[in-house]
N, C-alpha and C positions, 0 to 999 in steps of 0.2 A: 504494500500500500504506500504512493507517494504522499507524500504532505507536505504543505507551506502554510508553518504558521507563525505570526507576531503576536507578543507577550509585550502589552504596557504594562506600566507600574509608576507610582507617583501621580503627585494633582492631575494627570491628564486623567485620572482615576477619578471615579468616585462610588463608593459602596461596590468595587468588584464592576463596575460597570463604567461604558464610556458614552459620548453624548452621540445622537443620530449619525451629526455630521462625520464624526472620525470614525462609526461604524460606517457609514456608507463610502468613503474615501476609503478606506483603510481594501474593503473589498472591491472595490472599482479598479485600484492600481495594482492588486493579489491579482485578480483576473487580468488585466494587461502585462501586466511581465510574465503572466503565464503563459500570455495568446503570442508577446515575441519571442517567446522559448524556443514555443512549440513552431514556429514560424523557420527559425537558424537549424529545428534537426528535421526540419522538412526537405528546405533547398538550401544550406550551408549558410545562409547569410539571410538578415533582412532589408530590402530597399526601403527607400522613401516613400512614405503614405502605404506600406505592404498592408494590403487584409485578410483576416480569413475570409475563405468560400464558404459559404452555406455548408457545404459538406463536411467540413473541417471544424464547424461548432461541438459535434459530440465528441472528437479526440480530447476537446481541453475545458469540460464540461467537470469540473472538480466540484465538490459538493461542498458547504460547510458546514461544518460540526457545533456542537450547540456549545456558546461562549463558556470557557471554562476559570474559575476563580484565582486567584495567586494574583491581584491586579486584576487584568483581562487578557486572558489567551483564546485568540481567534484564530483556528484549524480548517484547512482547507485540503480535500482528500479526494485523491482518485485510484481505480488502480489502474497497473500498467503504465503510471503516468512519470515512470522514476527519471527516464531520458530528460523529459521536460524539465524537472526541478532540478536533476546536478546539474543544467544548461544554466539553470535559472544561477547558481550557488560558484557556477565558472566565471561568470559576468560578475558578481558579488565581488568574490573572495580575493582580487589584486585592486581595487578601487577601496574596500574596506581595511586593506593592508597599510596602504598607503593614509587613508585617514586616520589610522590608528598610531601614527608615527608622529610626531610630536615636531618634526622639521616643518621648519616656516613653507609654506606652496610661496612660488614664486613664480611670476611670467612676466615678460614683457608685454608696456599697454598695448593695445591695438595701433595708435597713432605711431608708436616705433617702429612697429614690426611693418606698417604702411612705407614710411621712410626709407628704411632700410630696403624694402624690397622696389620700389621705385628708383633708389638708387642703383638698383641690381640691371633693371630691366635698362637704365641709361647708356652702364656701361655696357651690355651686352648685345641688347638690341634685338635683331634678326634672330640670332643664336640662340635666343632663350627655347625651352625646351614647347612642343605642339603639346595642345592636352591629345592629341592622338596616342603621343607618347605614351603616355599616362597610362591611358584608356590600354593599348598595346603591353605595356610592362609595369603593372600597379605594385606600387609598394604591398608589401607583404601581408601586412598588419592593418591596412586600412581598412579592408572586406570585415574581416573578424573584430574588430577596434567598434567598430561603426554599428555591426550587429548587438555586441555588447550590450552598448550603447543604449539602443533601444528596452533594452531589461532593465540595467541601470536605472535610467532616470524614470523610471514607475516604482523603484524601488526607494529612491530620491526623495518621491513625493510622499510614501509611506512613513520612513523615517523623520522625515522635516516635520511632520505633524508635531514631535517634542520641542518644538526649538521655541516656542512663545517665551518672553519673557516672563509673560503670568504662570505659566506652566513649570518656571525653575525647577528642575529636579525631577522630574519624568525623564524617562527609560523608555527603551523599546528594545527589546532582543528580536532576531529572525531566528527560524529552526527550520533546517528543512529536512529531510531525511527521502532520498531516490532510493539507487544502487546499494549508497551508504548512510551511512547517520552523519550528516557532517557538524563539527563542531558550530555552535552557535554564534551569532554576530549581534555582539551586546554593543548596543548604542546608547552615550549620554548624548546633551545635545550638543556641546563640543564635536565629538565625532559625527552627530548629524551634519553642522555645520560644514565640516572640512571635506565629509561625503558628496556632500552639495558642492561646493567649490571645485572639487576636483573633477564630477561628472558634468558638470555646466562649464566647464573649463574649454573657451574656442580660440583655438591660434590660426595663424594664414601659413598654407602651404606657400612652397615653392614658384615663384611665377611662372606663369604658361601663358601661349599663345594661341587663344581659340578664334574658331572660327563659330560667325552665329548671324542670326538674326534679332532685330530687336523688335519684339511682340508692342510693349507698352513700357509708358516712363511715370513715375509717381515723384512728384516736386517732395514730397513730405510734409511736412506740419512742426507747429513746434514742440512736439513730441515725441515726432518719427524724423528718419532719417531718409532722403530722396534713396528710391529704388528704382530697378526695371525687369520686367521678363522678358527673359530670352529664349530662343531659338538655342539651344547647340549644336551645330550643324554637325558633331563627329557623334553625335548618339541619338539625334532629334526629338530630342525629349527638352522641354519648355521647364527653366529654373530662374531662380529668383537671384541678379546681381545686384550686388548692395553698394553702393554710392556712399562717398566720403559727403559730399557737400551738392551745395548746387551748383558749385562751379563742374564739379561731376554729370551732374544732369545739365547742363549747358554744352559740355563738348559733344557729349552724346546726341542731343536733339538733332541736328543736322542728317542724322544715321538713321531715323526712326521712319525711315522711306521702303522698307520690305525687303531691301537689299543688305547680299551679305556684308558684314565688318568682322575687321581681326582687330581683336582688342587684346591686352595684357590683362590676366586674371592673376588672383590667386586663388585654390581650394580654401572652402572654411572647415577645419581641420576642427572635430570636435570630439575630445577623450579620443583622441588620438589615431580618428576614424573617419573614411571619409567614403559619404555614398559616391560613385564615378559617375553611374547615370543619371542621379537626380540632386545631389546636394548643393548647395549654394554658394555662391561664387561672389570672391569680391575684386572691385573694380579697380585698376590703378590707372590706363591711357588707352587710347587709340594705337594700333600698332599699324 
């Protein structure tokens, strides 16, 4: 028998019980990193927006077991279903390592990592590498980094539930037990936090030289930032380029005629993962 269950404890508590909301959250995001589990040992990996088929509802159709006291421990159970949850516990168990470590996270801002790679594409030019490239010989790690990924941050949202300030001193353990029993992943909200940081964690790949169309351009607001959808002419599949500025959507406009452009991208590289035919891409020049 698989099982995926979370064990609160503390004010997020009260009498053995928890409030609607974090019971209906709590099961909305169990069910979601179930459904990408089950999704990466179907066909290796999961894309962008992937869903299940109708047919595919009863493989990850887990049951829940009636709330058990200690805090609150909410059990979710299937059989046969053991693949799915060490899937679930593989994606887990090196993001929760790393939060568990007490070393400062550190990245460069986004504005840097813009800089630097615009400097790159100056001196290089022409040279810089095709995302055909890419597309032809993908980092290793990306496919499986980016699958993760998708488990991760529904696992994200479960633990985060502890982090209120009102809630001080709530807990949340995971248990999962597949194949094996795997040891348990006890979260304060410290470790919530750093879980969070780490799997929301997005850098800019390497710059490339795609080719595309440009569908639509969005000015932005003073809340959003100017974007555009594109065409990518090496996968043809329609993603979202993300714009520094309006000076960004000004070089652009001229181009929004239905006609191909190479422009300079980078991948948005997120926990360390990067969908090739669908993930988003950010903008640096006109190539």
């Amino acid at each position: 028998m698989a099982t995926f269950g979370i064990h609160f404890d503390g004010p997020i508590t009260v009498d053995h019980k928890v409030s609607i909301r974090v019971l209906s959250r709590t099961y909305e995001h169990m069910q979601r990193a179930i459904d990408r589990a089950y999704l990466i040992e179907s066909y290796g990996q999961v894309w962008k927006h992937a869903r299940l088929t109708n047919e595919q509802y009863k493989d990850t159709e887990f049951i829940a077991e009636y709330p058990r006291e200690g805090g609150i421990i909410l059990d979710a159970v299937k059989e046969g279903a053991n693949a799915i949850v060490d899937r679930i516990a593989a994606a887990i168990h090196p993001v929760f390592e790393e939060a568990s470590n007490r070393a400062v996270i550190q990245s460069n801002s986004l504005a840097r990592q813009i800089s630097a790679r615009k400097e790159y594409i100056q001196g290089v030019g022409a040279r810089t590498q095709s995302f055909q490239d890419v597309i032809d010989n993908p980092p290793p790690n990306w496919a499986s980094a980016y699958s993760n990924r998708s488990v991760i941050k529904e696992v994200d949202q479960l633990v985060k539930q502890i982090t209120p300030e009102d809630l001080a001193g709530s807990t949340a353990e995971i248990t999962i037990n597949g194949e094996v029993a795997h040891l348990p992943y006890f979260f304060t909200a410290q470790t919530a936090r750093r879980f969070h940081a780490i799997s929301s964690k997005r850098e800019l790949g390497a710059p490339l030289i795609l080719k595309a169309k440009i569908r639509s351009l969005d000015r932005g607001n003073k809340t959003t930032k100017p974007s555009a959808k594109i065409e990518n002419l090496h996968t043809n599949r329609d993603v979202i380029l993300h714009l520094r500025s309006i000076e960004d959507f000004n070089e652009l406009r001229p181009f929004h005629n239905g006609e191909p452009i190479q422009i300079y991208v980078c991948p948005i590289v997120e926990a360390l993962g990067f969908d090739v035919n669908g993930g988003d891409l950010y903008y640096l020049a006109v190539a």
